[in-house]
N, C-alpha and C positions, 0 to 999 in steps of 0.2 A: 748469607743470613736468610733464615728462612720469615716467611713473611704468611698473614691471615688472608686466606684463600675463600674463596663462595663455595669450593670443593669441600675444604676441611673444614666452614663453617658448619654446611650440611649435616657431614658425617658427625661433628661433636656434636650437635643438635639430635641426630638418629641416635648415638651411641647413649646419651643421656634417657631420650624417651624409652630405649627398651633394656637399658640396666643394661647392656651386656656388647661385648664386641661382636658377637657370634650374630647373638639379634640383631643389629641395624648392618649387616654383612648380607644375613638373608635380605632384608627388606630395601637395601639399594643394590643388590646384584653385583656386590663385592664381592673379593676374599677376603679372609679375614688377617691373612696378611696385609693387603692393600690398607683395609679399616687402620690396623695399626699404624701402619707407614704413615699415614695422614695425620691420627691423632698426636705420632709423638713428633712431626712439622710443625702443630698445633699448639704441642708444649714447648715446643722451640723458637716458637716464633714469640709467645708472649713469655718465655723466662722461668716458667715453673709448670708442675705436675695440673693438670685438669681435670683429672680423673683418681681415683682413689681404688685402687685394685683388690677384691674382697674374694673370698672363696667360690661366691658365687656372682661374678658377675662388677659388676665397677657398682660406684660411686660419686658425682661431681665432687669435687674439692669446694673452700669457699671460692677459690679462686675462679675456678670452672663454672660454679653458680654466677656469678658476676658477670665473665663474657657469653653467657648465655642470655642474659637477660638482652643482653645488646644482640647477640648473633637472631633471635627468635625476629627483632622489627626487622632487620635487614634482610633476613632473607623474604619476610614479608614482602617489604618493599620491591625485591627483587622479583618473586610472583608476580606483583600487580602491575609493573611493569615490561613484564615478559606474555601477560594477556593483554593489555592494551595493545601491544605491538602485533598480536596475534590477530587480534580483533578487528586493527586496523588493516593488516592484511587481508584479511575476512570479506574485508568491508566488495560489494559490488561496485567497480568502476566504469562506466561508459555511458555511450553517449547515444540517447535513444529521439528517435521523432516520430512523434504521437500525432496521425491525425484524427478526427471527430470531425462527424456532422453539428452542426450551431447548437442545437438543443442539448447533445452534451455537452459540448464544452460551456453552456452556461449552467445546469444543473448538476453533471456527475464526476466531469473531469477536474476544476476546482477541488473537490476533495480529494481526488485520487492524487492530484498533486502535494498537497500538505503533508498524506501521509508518506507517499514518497520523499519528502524532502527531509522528514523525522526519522523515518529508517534507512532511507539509504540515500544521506545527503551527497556519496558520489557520485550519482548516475546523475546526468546531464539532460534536459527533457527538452524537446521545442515540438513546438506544437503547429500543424497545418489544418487549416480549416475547411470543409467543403462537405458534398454527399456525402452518402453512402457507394455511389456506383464511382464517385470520382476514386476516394480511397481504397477502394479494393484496386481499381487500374495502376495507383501510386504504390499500391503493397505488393502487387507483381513486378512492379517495374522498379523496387528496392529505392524507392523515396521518401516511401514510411517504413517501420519497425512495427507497429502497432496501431491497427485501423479498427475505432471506432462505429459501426453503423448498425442500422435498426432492419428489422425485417419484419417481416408478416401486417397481414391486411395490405395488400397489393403487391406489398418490396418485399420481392424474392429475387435469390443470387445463386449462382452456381459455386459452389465454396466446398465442389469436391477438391481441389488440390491445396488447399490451402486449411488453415487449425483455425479452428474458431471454439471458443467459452462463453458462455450465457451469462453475462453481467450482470442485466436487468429485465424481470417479469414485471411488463406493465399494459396499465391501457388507455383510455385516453379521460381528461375532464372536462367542464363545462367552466370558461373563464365568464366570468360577471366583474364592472365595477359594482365600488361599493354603496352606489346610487340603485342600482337595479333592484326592483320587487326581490329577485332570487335573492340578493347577498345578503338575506338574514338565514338563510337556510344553511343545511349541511349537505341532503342532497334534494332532487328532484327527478321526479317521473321522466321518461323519456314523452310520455303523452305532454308534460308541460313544454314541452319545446318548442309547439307548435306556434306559428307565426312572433317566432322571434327574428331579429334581422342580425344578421351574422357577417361578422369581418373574417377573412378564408386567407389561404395560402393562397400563392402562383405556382400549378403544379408543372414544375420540371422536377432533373434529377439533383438540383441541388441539394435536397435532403428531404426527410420524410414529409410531405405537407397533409395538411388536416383543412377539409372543405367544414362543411357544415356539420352537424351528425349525422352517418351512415346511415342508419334506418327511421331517419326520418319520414313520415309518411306521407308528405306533402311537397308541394312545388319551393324548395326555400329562396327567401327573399338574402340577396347577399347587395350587401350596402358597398364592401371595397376589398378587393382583392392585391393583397401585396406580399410580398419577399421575404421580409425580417420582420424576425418576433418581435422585436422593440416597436415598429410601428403600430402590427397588429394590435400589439398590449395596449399601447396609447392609445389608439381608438378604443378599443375596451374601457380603459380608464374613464373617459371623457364621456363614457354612454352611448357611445354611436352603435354600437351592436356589441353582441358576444362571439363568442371564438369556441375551437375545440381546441385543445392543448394537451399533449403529452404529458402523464403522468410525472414523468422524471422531471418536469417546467415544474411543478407544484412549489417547491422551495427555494423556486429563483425568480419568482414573481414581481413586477413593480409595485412600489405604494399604489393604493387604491384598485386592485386587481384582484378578488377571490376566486380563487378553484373550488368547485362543489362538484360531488360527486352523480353522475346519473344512474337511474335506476333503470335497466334496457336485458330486457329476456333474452337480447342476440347480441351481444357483447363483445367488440374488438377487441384481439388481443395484438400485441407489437413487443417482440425482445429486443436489446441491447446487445450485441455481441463484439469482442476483443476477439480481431483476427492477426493473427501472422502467417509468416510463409513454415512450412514443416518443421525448419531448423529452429527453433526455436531459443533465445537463448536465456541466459537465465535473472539480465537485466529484463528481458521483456516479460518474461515470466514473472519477476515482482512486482514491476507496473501494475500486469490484467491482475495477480491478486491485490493491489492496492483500490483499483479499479473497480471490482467484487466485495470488496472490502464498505 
């Protein structure tokens, strides 16, 4: 006994939409022999005529009008089911490790994860923390996928054999609590800088550190020199001195911490750069644009 097919729904769906057995023959890459073969399985399967044969071309019957109305959601349904699967195939699966220097990973990498996690919640991310020089030695040495680090104004890298993309054009601020004379401003003169007391980085190669303002034009007094942003901030916070800070720090700031901008004729600049090894693949590739992003 012949029985309704997703084949012969199609084809009584096509042969309807173009009136004719010839037309939905061309349009699904049939004969029209075949066409037929299908349509009259079609009337055999449900007991009577579906079609109504005219000098030019068919006809639905009511009968025909009736399992059409059904055949049109199913094969819907059958579409939207056969791109979901498609899509899910689609999808990027694997498993990437992301290092950054501290300062991204508290200002740029955060987002770059969110969006990753919205587009493409298959790829798997972990994350290592340290320099700039650490991660480049970890991304030759295949322990990262994708290295994070900053360059220009002193950190420069040799990264001819290796891919690198410019994430982030930035330069640096001027951190104040919200006690400071500054923190009613937006910005200030580099000439105002003068005999302020500043809390600084411990410069190794753990990542990029910021001393005082560069062209400062005087002896500067530095109150305490330490490691991690969070301490630095905290003294900030509390009024013990100001800080220089990374652009990219601007939106990951603690309460009571404003970034103002300075006004300075000689102007450091520092990029962000997402490196890999030449192979690149194309979970890593969606990262740095998520990263860019």
């Amino acid at each position: 006994m012949a029985e309704l097919t997703l084949t012969g729904m199609r084809i009584v769906s096509e042969v309807a939409a173009r009136g004719s057995l010839t037309g939905a023959a061309h349009a699904l890459g049939y004969t029209q022999s075949a066409i037929s073969r299908q349509v009259a399985l079609m009337e055999e399967a449900t007991g009577a005529p579906l079609f109504e044969r005219l000098p030019r071309g068919v006809e639905p019957t009511a009968r025909g009008r009736a399992l059409l109305t059904h055949i049109r959601g199913i094969l819907d349904r059958v579409d939207a089911a056969t791109l979901a699967l498609t899509q899910l195939e689609d999808q990027l699966v694997d498993r990437l490790t992301l290092g950054a220097f501290p300062t991204a990973l508290a200002g740029l990498v955060p987002q770059a994860l969110a969006r990753m996690r919205e587009q493409h919640p298959a790829i798997t991310i972990r994350l290592r923390e340290g320099g700039s020089a650490a991660q480049l030695r970890r991304l030759r040495a295949g322990r990262v996928d994708v290295g994070v680090i900053a360059v220009g104004a002193g950190l420069d890298y040799a990264l001819e054999d290796l891919r690198a993309d410019v994430v982030v054009r930035g330069g640096a601020l001027l951190a104040v609590g919200e006690t400071h004379p500054f923190a009613g401003r937006t910005w200030v003169n580099v000439a105002d800088l003068r005999g302020q007391t500043w809390i600084v980085g411990v410069a190794d190669e753990s990542g990029p550190q910021f001393g005082p303002w560069p062209t400062l034009d005087e002896e500067p007094r530095i109150a305490h020199a330490l490691r991690d942003w969070p301490a630095r901030l905290g003294l900030v916070a509390a009024g013990v001195g100001v800080a220089v800070i990374p652009s990219l720090l601007e939106h990951a700031l603690p309460p009571g911490v404003r970034a103002i901008r300075v006004e300075d004729p000689r102007p450091f600049r520092r990029e962000v750069l997402a490196v890999t090894r030449p192979d690149r693949s194309a979970a890593a590739q969606a990262l740095i644009d998520a990263l860019r992003g």
